[in-house]
C-alpha positions as CSV (number, residue, x, y, z in Angstrom):
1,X,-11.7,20.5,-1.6
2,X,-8.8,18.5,0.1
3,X,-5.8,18.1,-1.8
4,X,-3.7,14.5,-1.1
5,X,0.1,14.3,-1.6
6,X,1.8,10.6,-1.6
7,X,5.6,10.3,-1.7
8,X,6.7,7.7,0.7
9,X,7.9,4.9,-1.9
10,X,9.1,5.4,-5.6
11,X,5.1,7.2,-6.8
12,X,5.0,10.7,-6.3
13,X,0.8,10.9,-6.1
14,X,-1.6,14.0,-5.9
15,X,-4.9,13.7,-5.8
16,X,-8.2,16.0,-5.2
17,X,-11.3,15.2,-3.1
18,X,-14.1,17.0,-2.4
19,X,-17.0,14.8,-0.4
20,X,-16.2,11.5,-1.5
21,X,-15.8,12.0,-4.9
22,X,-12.8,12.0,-6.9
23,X,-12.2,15.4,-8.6
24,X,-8.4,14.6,-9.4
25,X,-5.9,11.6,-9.8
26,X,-2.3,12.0,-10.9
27,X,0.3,9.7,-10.3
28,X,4.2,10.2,-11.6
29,X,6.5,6.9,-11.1
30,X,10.1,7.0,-10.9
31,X,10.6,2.9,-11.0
32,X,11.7,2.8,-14.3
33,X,14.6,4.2,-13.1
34,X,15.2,1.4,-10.2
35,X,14.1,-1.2,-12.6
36,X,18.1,-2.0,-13.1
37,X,18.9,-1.9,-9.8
38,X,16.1,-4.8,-9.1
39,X,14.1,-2.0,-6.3
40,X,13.9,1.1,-5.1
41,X,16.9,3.0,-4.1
42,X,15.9,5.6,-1.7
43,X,18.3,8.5,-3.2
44,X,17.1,8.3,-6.4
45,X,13.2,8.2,-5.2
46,X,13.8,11.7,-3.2
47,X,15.6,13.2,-6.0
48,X,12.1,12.2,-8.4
49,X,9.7,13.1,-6.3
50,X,11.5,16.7,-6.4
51,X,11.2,17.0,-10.0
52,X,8.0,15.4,-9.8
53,X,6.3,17.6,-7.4
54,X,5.2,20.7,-8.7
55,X,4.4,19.2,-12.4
56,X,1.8,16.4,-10.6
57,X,0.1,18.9,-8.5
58,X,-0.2,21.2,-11.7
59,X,-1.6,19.0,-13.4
60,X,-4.0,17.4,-10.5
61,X,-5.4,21.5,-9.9
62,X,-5.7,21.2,-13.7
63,X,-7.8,18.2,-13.6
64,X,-10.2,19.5,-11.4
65,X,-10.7,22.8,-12.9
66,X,-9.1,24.2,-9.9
67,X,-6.8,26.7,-8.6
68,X,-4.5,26.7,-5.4
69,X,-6.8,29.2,-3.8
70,X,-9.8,26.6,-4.2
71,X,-7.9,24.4,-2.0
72,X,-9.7,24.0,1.3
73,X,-7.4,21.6,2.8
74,X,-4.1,19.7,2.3
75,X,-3.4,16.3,3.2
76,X,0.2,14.2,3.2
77,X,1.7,10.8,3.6
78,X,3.9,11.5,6.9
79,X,4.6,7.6,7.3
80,X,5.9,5.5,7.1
81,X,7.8,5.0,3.9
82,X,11.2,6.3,3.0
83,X,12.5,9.2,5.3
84,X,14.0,11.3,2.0
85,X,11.1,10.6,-0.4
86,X,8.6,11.4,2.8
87,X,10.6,14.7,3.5
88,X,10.6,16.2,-0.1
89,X,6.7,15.2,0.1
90,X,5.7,17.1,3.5
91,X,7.9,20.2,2.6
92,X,6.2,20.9,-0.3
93,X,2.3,19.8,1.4
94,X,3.3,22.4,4.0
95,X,4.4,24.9,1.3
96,X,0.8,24.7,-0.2
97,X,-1.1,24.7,3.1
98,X,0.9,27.7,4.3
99,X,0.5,29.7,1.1
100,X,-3.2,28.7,0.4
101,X,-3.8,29.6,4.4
102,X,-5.4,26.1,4.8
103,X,-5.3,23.2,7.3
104,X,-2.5,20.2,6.8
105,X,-3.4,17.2,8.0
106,X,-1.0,14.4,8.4
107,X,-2.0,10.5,7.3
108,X,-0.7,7.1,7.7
109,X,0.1,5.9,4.2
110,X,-1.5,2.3,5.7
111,X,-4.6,4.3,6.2
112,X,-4.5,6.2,2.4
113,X,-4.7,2.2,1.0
114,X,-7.8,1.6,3.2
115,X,-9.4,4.9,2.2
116,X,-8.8,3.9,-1.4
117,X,-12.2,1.5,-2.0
118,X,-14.1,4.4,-0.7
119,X,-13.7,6.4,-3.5
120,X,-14.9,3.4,-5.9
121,X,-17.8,2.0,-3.5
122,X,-18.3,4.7,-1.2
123,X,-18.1,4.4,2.9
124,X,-16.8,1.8,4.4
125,X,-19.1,-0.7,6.4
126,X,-18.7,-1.1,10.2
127,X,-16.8,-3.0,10.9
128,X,-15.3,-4.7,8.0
129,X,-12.0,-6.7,7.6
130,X,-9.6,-5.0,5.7
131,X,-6.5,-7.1,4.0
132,X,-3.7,-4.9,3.2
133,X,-1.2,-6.3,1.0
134,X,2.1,-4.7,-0.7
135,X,6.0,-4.5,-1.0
136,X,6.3,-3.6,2.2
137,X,3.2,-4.5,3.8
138,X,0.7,-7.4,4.4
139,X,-1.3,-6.7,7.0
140,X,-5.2,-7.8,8.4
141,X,-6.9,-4.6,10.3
142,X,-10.5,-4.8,11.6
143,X,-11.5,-1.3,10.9
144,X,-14.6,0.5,12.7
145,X,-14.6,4.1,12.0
146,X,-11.5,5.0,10.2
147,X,-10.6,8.0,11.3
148,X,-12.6,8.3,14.6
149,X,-11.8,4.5,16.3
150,X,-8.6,3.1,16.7
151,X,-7.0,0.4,14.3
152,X,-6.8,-3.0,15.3
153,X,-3.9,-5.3,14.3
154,X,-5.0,-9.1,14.2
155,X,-2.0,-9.8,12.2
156,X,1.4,-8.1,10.2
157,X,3.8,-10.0,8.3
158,X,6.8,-11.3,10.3
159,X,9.1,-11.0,7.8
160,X,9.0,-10.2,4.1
161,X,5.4,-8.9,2.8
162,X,3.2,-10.2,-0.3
163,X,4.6,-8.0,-3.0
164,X,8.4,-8.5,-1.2
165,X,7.9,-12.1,-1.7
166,X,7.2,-11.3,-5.2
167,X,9.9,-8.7,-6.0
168,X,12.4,-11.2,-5.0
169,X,11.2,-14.3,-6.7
170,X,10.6,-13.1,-10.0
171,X,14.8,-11.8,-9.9
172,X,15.8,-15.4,-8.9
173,X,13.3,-16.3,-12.0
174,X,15.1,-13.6,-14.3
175,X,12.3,-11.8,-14.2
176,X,11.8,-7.7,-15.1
177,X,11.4,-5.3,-12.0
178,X,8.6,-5.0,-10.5
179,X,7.8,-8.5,-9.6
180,X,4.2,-9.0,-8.7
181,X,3.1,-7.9,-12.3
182,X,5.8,-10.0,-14.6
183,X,4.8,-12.9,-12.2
184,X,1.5,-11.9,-13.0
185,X,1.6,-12.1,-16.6
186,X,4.4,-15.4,-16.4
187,X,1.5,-17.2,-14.4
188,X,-0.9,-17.2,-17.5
189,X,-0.1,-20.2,-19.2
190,X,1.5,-22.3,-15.9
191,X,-0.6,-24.9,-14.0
192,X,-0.8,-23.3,-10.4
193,X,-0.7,-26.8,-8.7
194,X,2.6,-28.0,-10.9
195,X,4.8,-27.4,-7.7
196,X,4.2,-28.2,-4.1
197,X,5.3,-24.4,-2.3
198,X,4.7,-23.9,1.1
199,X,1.9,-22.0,2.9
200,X,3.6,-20.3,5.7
201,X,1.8,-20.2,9.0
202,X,-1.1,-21.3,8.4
203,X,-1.0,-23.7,10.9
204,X,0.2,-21.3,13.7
205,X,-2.0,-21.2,16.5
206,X,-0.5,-18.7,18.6
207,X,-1.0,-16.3,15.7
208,X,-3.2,-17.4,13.6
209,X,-3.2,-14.0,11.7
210,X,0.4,-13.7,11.3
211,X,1.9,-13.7,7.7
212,X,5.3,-14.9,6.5
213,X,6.6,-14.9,3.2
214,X,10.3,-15.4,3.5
215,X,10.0,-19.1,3.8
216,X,8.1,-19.3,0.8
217,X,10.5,-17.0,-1.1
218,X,13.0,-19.7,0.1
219,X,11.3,-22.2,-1.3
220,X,10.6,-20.9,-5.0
221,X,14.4,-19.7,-4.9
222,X,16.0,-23.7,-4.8
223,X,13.3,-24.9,-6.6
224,X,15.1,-22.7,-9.7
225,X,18.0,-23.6,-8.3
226,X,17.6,-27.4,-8.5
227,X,16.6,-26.9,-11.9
228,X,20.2,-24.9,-12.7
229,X,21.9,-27.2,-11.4
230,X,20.6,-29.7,-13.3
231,X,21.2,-27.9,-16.5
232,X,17.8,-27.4,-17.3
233,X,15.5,-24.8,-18.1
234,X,12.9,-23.4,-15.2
235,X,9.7,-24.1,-16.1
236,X,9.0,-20.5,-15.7
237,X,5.4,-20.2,-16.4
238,X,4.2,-23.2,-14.3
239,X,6.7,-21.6,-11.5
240,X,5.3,-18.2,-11.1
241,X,1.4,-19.5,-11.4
242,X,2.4,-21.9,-8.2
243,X,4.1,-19.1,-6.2
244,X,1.2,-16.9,-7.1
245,X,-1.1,-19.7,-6.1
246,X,0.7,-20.3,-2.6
247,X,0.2,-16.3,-1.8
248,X,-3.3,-15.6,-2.8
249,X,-3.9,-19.0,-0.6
250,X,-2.3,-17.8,2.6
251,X,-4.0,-14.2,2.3
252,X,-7.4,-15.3,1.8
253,X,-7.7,-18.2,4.0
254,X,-6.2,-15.9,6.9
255,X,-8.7,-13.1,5.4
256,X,-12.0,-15.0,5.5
257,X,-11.1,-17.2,8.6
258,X,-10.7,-13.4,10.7
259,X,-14.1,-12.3,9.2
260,X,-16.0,-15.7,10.5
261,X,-14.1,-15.3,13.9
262,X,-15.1,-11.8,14.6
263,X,-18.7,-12.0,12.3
264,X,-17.7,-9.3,9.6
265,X,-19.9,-9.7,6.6
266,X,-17.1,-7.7,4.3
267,X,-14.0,-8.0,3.7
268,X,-11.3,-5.2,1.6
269,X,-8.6,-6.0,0.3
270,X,-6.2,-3.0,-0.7
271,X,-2.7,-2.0,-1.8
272,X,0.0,-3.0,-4.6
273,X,-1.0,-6.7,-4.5
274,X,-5.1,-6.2,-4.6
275,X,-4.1,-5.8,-8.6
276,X,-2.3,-9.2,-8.9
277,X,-5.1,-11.6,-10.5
278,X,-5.1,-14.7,-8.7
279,X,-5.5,-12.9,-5.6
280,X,-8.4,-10.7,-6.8
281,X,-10.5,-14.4,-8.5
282,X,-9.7,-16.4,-5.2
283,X,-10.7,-13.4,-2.9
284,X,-14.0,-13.9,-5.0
285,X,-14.4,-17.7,-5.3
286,X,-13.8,-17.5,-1.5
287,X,-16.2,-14.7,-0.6
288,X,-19.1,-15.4,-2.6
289,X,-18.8,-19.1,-1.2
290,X,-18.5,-17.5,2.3
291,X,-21.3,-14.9,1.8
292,X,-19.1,-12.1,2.6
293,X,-19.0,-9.2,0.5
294,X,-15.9,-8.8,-1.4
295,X,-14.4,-5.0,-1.8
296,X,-11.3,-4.1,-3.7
297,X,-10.5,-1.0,-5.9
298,X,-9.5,-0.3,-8.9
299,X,-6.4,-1.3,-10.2
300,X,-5.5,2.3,-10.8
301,X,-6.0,2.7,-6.8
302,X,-4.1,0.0,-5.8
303,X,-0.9,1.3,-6.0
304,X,0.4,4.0,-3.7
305,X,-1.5,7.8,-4.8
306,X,-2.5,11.0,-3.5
307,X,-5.9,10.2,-4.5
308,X,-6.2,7.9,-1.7
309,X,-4.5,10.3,0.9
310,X,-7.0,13.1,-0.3
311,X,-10.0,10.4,0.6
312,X,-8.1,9.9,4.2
313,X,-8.0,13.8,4.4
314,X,-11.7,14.5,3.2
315,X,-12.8,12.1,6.2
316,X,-10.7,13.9,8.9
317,X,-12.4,17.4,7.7
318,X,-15.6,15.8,7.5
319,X,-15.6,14.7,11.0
320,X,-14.1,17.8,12.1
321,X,-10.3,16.1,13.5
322,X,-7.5,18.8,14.2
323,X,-5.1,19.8,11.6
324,X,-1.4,19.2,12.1
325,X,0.8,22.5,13.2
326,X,3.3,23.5,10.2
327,X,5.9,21.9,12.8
328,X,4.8,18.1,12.2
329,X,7.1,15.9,10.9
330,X,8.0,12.3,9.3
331,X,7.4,8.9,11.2
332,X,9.3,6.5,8.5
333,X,8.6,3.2,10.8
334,X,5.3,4.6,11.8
335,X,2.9,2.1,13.1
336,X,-0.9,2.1,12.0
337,X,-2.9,3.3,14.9
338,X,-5.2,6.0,13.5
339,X,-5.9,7.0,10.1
340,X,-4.4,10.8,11.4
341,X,-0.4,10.6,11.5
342,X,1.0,14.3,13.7
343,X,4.5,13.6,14.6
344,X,6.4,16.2,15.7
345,X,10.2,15.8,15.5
346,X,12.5,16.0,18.9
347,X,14.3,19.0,19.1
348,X,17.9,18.6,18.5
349,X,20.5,18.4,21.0
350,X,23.0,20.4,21.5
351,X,26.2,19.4,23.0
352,X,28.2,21.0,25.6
353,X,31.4,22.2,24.8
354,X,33.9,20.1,26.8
């Protein structure tokens, strides 16, 4: 029975999982109270996920019928995310593991998002490509083994990620916080080839697997502009179902060309912007044309949880990895290497008296 903790954004996350099943999924959100401030303002997220804490793991032991005792092991986002939001998180993981007399193990939140489809459609193929795409994130990762082989990058986003892109396009648009959803639901009724955006880098031969979306963010932002200007209205819904078009394009060309290169027959894409719509239907179209197999989980694991940090920590006790020591720490710019994240902070200086 391994309980997951997630804090490292604005969704304070536990979730329980014993063998690769889900036993327990509980997820409170604090962006209702960034929503007026257009994203998350790291103060406020730490000061959530304290009052969050102890009510979402509650309720998570409740879910499974369990009690803290029942716990066999305890597993938490150590990076990277937000250094307060990932601090209140650890403290109160290593509060449970030490009072429970468990193991801790520490996981890459990166890693938590891959883990996700597992508990949907069970282990992971190897290899398989895995897309990851987010606010902060877009990233393709041939994975092997996930907690036993080492990650490899084939391409990150340069600049902004996916669901950045998105956040900041739907403000310019005057559109509610978060922005991948109201773009989402704008897109419905617009024509998706009504304006000519950009497809950043997919060109680039020197890195054909790199991903930029700050360019394109450009782009949508004077197309309203011109529009302004002009004393006119945007033309809101045909705007958002074009940007929305321009991403899922980039992201699943990239996606499938990676899994012809290296002969992957499956491909899973994961994280805040697997839930977006047009990226899910062209991820399909393009698979099944492809033959690849096409993997993404529900939309309820999508979205940063514990759940899927639980699924990272099942496999790590399954295949008998190391706990963390109680004196493991935060990595907030950690990068994904291995599923297993076991900083340990550098002890403080002390200066000499002059």
């Amino acid at each position: 029975m391994v309980l997951g903790i997630e804090s490292s954004c604005d969704e304070t996350g536990a979730g329980i999982v014993s063998g690769g099943r889900l036993l327990a999924h509980v997820v409170a959100s604090s962006m209702d109270e960034h929503a007026r401030f257009g994203g998350v303002v790291p103060e406020i997220a730490a000061r959530a996920h304290l009052q969050a804490f102890n009510p979402v793991v509650r309720e998570a032991l409740a879910q499974a019928g369990l009690g803290v005792r029942d716990i066999d092991a305890v597993a938490v986002t150590t990076g990277p995310g937000l250094s307060g939001a990932l601090q209140v998180g650890l403290a109160g993981a290593k509060s449970l593991a030490y009072a429970a007399g468990v193991p801790l193990y520490g996981v890459h939140h990166l890693a938590g998002h891959v883990a996700a489809d597992t508990l949907e459609h069970g282990p992971l193929p190897d290899p398989c490509m895995v897309l990851i795409v987010s606010g902060g994130h877009t990233s393709l990762l041939l994975v092997r083994d996930l907690v036993r082989d080492p990650i490899l990058h084939l391409g990150d986003t340069v600049d902004d990620a996916a669901g950045e892109c998105f956040d900041k396009v739907a403000r310019v648009f005057g559109l509610p916080y978060p922005g991948g959803p109201a773009i989402d639901r704008a897109a419905r009724e617009g024509n998706p080839c009504a304006v000519a955006f950009p497809r950043p880098l997919l060109g680039s031969k020197d890195d054909p697997y790199a991903f930029s979306f700050s360019g394109l963010k450009t782009a949508a932002a004077r197309w309203a502009e011109q529009h302004r200007l002009r004393g006119e209205d945007i033309p809101l819904a045909d705007g958002a179902a074009s940007l929305q078009e321009a991403v899922a394009d980039v992201l699943t060309r990239k996606a499938l060309a990676a899994c012809r290169q290296y002969d992957v027959r499956t491909l899973v894409v994961v994280g805040g912007v697997a839930a977006n719509s047009r990226v899910r239907a062209l991820a399909e179209e393009r698979c099944e044309a492809a033959g690849v197999e096409l993997r993404v989980p529900p939309l309820t694991l999508c979205t940063d949880n514990g759940a899927m940090i639980a699924a990272v920590g099942d496999l790590l006790v399954r295949a008998g990895a190391d706990p963390a020591q109680l004196n493991v720490s935060i990595d907030p710019s950690a990068p994904l290497e291995y599923a297993a994240l076991h900083p340990v902070a550098a002890p403080a200086r002390v200066a000499r008296a002059a």
